[in-house]
C-alpha positions, 0 to 999 in steps of 0.5 A: 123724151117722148115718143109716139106709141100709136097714132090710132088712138090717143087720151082725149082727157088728161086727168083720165090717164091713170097708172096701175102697176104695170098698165095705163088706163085712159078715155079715148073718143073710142072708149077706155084703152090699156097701155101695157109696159113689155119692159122699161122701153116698150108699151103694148096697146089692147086692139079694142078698148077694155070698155067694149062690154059697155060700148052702149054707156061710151056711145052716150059720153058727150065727146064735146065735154069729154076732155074734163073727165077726171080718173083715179085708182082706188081700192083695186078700182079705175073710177072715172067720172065722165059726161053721159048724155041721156041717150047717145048724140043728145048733147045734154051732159055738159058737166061731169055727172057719171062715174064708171068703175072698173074692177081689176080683180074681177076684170070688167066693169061692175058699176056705173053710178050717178046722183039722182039730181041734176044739180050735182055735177062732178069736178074732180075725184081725190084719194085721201086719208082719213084716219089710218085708212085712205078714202075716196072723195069726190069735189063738186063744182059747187064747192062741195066734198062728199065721201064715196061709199059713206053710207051702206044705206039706200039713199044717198046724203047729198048737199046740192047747194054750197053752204047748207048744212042740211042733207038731201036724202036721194033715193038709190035707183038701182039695177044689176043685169048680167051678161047673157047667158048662152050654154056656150051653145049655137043652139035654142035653149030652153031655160028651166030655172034659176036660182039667186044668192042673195044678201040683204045689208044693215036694212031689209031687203026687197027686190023685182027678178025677171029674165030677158031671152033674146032670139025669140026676144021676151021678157018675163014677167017680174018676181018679188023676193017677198013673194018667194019668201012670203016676207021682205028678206031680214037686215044682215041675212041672206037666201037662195031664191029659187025661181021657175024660168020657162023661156025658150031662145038663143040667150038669157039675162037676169035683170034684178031691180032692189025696191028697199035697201042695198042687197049684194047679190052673191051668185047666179044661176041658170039652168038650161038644156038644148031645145030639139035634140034630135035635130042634126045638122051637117056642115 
């Protein structure tokens, strides 16, 4: 039988309605919802999508192609492929170019990844077996099947053309900026320091830090991991980076843009303490 859950939101693409245990994912014109199975009989619905941390990235999803989004769950991730405009209303995304991932352990969003060419257009994701280990692989519209997560390089290996044996190297263009940061304070803070995990993989690592505060709005100027360690960080080891912050404002990100290799950043920390203590306030 079928029935009517909610007439608020519905799936606007029907490859994008994923199951996971007990809940059901899907791409709406609003963003991504959980459905969440109560029992045999009744479902609940989140009253905001669980994508609202990432609202700016859904504003930019072409609502005119959207119905080809295609879905799929894979080691304890939603991967969902989808069409994003340049900026949002620009109309440019015709084709499924993006694929937005979402964790289930950690709870939230942790990447949004695409292919640096405008030739490689995304038609449908596939969990398959390779060996005694499954894997997650994507098909082209132009008739290619590439393995996601083949390579732990930082470019990718990518054949834009059907039929050619030849890879092309693609330069990984990528940027971590963490929530912001607030002391779980209403007040002005001051942000002294800050201090990075980080890992480098099978290759050298190198990378540019740099902090945004909001309210007063700035930006600091960029800090190299070589700088900090008077070399690029070794292939297969990791350091805490210690980095002096000096800003003032409401909140603080950390922005940190990899210039060589696929580093993993581990941990993050910002110290920080109240501006203008001896200020009362009575309400």
């Amino acid at each position: 039988s079928t029935n009517v859950v909610t007439t608020e939101i519905g799936a606007s693409a029907r490859k994008s309605i994923v199951q996971v245990a007990n809940k059901i994912l899907f791409l709406s014109d609003q963003g991504i919802y959980s459905v969440e199975f109560l029992d045999e009989y009744n479902l609940r619905g989140t009253g905001t999508p669980i994508s609202e941390t990432i609202q700016p990235f859904i504003d930019r999803i072409n609502q005119n192609y959207a119905h080809l989004s295609t879905g799929v769950y894979f080691n304890s991730r939603y991967w969902l492929a989808v069409p994003l405009d340049s900026t949002p209303g620009a109309g440019n995304a015709t084709k499924l170019n993006t694929i937005i991932v979402y964790n289930f352990i950690n709870g939230g969003f942790e990447s949004i990844d695409s292919v640096n060419s405008v030739d490689f257009a995304i038609r449908d994701l596939l969990v398959a077996r390779e060996g005694a280990q499954n894997a997650l692989y994507l098909t082209t519209e132009e008739g290619g099947v590439h393995k996601v997560d083949a390579l732990d390089d930082y470019r990718d290996q990518v054949s834009v053309t059907a039929g050619e044996i030849e890879k092309d190297p693609i330069p990984i263009i990528s940027q971590l900026i963490t929530r912001q940061y607030d002391a779980e304070s209403m007040d002005r803070k001051t942000y002294s320091r800050a201090e990075f995990h980080v890992k480098s993989n099978s290759s050298q690592t190198d990378g540019n830090i740099q902090f945004i505060t909001e309210d007063p709005d700035s930006v600091s100027t960029s800090t190299a991991i070589s700088s900090l360690l008077g070399n690029s960080l070794p292939d297969s080891e990791e350091a805490s980076l210690r980095l002096r912050v000096n800003k003032k404002g409401f909140g603080i990100q950390a922005d940190f843009r990899p210039s060589i290799g696929r580093p993993y950043l581990r941990a993050t920390k910002i110290d920080a303490r109240i501006s203008n203590r001896s200020t009362t306030s009575i309400s």
